[in-house]
Z-matrix of the N, CA and C atoms (Angstrom, degrees):
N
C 1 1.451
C 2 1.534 1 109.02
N 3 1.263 2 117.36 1 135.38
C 4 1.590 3 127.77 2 -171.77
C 5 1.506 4 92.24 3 -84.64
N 6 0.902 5 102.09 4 156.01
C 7 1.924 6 127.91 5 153.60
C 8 1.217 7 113.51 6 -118.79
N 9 1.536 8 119.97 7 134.95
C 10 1.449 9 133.63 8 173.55
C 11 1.958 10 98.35 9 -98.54
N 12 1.720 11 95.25 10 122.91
C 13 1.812 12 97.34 11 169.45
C 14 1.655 13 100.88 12 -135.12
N 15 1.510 14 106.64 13 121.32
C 16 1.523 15 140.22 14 -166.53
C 17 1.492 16 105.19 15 -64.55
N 18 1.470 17 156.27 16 55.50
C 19 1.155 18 127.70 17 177.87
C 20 1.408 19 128.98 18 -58.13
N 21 0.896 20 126.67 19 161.01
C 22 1.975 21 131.80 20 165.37
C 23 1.466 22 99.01 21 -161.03
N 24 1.457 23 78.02 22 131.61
C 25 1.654 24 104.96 23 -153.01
C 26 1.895 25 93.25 24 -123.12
N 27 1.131 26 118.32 25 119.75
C 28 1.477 27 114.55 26 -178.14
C 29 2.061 28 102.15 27 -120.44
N 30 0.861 29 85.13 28 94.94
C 31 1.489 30 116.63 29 -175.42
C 32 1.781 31 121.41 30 -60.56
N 33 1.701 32 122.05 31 108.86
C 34 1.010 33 104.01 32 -166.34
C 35 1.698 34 85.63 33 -128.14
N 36 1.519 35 108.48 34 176.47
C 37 1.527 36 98.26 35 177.79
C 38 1.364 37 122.43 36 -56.65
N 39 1.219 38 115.87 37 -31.89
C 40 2.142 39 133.72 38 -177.41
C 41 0.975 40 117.45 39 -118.25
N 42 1.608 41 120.24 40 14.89
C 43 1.379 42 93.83 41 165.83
C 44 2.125 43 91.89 42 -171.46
N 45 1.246 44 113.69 43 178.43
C 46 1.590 45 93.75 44 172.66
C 47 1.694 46 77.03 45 -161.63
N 48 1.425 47 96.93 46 162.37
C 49 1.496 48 123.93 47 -164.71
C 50 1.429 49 102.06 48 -107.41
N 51 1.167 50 127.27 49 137.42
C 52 1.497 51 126.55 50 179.58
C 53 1.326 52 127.56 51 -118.70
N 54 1.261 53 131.49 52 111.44
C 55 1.219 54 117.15 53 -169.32
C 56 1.952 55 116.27 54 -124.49
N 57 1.355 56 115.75 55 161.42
C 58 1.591 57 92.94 56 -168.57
C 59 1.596 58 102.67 57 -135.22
N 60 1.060 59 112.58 58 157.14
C 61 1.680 60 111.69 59 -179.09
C 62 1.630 61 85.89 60 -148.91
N 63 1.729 62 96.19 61 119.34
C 64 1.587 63 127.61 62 170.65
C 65 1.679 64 97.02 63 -105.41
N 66 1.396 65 103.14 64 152.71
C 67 1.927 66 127.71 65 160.90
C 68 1.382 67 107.94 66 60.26
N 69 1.497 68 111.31 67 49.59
C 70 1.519 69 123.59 68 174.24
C 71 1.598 70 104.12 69 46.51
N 72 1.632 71 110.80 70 -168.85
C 73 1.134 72 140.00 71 176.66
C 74 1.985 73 112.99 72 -26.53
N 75 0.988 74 109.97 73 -46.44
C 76 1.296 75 104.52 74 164.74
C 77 1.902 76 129.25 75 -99.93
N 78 1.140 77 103.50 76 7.92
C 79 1.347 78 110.19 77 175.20
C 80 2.068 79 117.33 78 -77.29
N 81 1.479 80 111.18 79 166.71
C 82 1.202 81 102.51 80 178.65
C 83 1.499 82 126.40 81 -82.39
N 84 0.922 83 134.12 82 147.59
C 85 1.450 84 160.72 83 170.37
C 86 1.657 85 102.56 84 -79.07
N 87 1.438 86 101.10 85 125.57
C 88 1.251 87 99.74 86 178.11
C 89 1.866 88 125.29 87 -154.24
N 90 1.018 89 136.58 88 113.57
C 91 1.311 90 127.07 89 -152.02
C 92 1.213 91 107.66 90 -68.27
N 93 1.357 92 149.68 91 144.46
C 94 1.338 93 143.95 92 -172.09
C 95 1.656 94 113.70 93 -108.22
N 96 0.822 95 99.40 94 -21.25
C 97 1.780 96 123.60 95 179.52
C 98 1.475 97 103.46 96 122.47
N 99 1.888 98 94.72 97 -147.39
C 100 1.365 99 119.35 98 -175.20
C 101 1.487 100 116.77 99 -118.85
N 102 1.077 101 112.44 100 138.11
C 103 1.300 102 107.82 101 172.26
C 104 1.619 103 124.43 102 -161.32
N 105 1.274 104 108.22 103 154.97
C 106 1.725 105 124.99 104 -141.55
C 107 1.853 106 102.94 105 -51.78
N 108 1.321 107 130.85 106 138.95
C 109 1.325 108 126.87 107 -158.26
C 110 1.600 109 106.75 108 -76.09
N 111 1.392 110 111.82 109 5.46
C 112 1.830 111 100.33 110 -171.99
C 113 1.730 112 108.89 111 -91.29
N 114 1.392 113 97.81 112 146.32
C 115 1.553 114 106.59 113 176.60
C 116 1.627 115 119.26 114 -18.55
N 117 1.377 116 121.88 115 -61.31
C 118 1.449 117 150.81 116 -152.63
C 119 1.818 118 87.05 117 -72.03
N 120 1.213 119 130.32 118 -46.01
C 121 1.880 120 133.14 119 -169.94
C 122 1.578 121 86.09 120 -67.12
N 123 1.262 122 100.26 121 -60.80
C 124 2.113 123 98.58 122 -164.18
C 125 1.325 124 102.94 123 -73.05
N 126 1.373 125 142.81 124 -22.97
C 127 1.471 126 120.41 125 159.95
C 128 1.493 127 127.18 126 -65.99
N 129 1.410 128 116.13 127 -32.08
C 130 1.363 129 116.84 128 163.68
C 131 1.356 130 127.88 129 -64.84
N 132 1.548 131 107.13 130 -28.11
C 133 1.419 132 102.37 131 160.61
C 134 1.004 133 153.63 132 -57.11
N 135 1.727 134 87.45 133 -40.87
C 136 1.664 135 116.31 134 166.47
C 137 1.289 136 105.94 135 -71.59
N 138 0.976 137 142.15 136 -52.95
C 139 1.535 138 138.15 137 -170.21
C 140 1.540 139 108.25 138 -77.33
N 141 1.400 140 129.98 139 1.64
C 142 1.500 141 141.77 140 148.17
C 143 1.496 142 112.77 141 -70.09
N 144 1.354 143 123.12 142 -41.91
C 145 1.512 144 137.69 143 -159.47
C 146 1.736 145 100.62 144 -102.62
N 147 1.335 146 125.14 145 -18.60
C 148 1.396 147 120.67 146 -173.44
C 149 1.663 148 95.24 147 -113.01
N 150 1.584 149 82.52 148 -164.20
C 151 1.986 150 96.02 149 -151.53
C 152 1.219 151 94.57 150 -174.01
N 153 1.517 152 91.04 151 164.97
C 154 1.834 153 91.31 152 162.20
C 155 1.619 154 125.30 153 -67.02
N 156 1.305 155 113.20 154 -33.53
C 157 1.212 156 136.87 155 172.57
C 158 1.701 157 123.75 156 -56.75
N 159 1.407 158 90.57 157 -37.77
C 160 1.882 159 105.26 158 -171.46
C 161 1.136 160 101.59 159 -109.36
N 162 1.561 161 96.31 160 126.04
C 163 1.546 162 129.73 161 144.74
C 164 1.961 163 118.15 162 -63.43
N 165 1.167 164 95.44 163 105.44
C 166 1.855 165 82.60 164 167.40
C 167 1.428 166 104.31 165 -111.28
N 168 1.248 167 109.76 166 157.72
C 169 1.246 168 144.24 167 -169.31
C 170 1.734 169 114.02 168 -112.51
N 171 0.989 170 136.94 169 104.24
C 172 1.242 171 121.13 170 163.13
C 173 1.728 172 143.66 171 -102.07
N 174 0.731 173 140.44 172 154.40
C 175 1.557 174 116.79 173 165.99
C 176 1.567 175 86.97 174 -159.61
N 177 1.401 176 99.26 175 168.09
C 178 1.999 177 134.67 176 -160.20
C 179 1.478 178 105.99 177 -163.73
N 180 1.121 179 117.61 178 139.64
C 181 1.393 180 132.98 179 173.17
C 182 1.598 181 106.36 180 -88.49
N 183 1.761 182 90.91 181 134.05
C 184 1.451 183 97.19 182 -172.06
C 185 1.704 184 129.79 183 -65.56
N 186 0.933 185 117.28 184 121.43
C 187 1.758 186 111.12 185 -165.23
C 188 2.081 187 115.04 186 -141.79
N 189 0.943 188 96.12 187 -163.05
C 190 1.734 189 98.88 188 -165.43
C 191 1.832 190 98.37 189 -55.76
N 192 1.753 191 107.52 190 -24.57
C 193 1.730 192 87.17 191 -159.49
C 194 1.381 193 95.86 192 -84.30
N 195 1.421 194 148.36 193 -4.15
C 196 1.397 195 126.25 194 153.72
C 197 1.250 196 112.94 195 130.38
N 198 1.334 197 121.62 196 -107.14
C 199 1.667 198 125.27 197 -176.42
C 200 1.705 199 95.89 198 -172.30
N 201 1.791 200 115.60 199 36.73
C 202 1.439 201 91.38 200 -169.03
C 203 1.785 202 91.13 201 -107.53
N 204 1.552 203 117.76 202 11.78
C 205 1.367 204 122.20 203 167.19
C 206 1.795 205 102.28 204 -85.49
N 207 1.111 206 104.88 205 -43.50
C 208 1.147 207 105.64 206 169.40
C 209 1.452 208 136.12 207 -39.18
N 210 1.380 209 105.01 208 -67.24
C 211 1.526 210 115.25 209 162.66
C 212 1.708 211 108.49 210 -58.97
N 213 0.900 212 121.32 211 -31.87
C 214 1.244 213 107.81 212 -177.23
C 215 1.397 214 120.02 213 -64.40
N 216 1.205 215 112.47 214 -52.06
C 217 1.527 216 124.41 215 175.36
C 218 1.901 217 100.60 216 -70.11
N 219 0.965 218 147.96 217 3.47
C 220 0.926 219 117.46 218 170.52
C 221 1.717 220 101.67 219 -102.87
N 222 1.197 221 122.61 220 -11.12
C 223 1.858 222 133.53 221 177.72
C 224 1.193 223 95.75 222 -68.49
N 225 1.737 224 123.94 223 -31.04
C 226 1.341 225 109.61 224 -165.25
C 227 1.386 226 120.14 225 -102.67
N 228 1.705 227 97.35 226 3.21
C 229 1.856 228 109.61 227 178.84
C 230 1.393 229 98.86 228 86.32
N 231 1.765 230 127.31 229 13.55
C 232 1.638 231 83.09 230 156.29
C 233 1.618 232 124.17 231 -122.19
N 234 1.104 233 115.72 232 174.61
C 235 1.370 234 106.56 233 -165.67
C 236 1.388 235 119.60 234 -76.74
N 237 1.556 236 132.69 235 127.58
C 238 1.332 237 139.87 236 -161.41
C 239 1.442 238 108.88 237 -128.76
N 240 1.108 239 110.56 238 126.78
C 241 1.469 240 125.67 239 178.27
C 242 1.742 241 111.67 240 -123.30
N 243 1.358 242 96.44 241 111.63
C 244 1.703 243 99.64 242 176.22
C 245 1.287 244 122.11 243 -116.94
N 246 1.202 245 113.96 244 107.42
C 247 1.775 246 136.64 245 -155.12
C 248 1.622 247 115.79 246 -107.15
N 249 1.779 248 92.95 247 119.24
C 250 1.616 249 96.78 248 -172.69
C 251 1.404 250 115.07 249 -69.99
N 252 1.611 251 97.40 250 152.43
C 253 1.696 252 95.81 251 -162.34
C 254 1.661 253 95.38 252 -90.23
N 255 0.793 254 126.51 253 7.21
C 256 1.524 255 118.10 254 140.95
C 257 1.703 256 125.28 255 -41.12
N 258 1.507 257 92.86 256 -50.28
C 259 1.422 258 111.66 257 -169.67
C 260 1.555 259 116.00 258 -97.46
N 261 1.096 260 125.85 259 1.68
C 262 1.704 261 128.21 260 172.05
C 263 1.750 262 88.67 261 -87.04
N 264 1.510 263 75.40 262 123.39
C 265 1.918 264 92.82 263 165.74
C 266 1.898 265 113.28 264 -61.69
N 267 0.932 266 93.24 265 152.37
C 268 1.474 267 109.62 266 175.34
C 269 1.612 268 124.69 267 -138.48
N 270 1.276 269 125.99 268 119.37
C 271 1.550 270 110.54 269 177.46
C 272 1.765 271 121.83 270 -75.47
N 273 1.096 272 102.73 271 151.29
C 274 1.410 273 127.63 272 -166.73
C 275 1.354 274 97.06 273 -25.13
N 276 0.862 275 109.38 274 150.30
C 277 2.049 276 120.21 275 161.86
C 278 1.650 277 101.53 276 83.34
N 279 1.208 278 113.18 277 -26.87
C 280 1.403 279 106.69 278 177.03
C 281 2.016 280 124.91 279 -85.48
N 282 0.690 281 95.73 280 24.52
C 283 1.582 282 96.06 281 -150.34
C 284 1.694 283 81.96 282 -96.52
């Protein structure tokens, strides 16, 4: 049996924030911390958070560092979604 695990990854030049959502739509949300922005931090993470069993999922809002998280995660088989910040919802007053 697979497991689906949700990353959101908020991406800064030095550092990126990690967050994880386990057991679909009703499962918990949970911040994972921070950690250092180079390739080698977010592969260990991912390979902390996956399994044989788990599917991860990722997505990041598109910003100055590019698409080289992007390509990366897709060399390594997992699924990456990079979402214009046009298009990430926001609640009222913040926009």
């Amino acid at each position: 049996m697979n497991t689906d695990k949700f990353v959101g990854l908020d991406v800064h030049k030095d550092t990126i924030v990690a967050a994880i959502a386990e057991g679909g739509r009703e499962g918990e949300v949970r911040l994972y911390g921070t950690i250092s922005s180079d390739l080698g931090a977010l592969e260990k993470l991912l390979r902390k958070l996956g399994g044989e069993d788990v599917r991860l999922h990722v997505v990041y809002e598109a910003g100055p560092t590019g698409y080289v998280i992007y390509r990366r995660l897709q060399q390594l088989g997992i699924a990456c979604i990079v979402v214009a910040p046009s298009r990430t919802p926001q609640p009222k007053g913040q926009r």
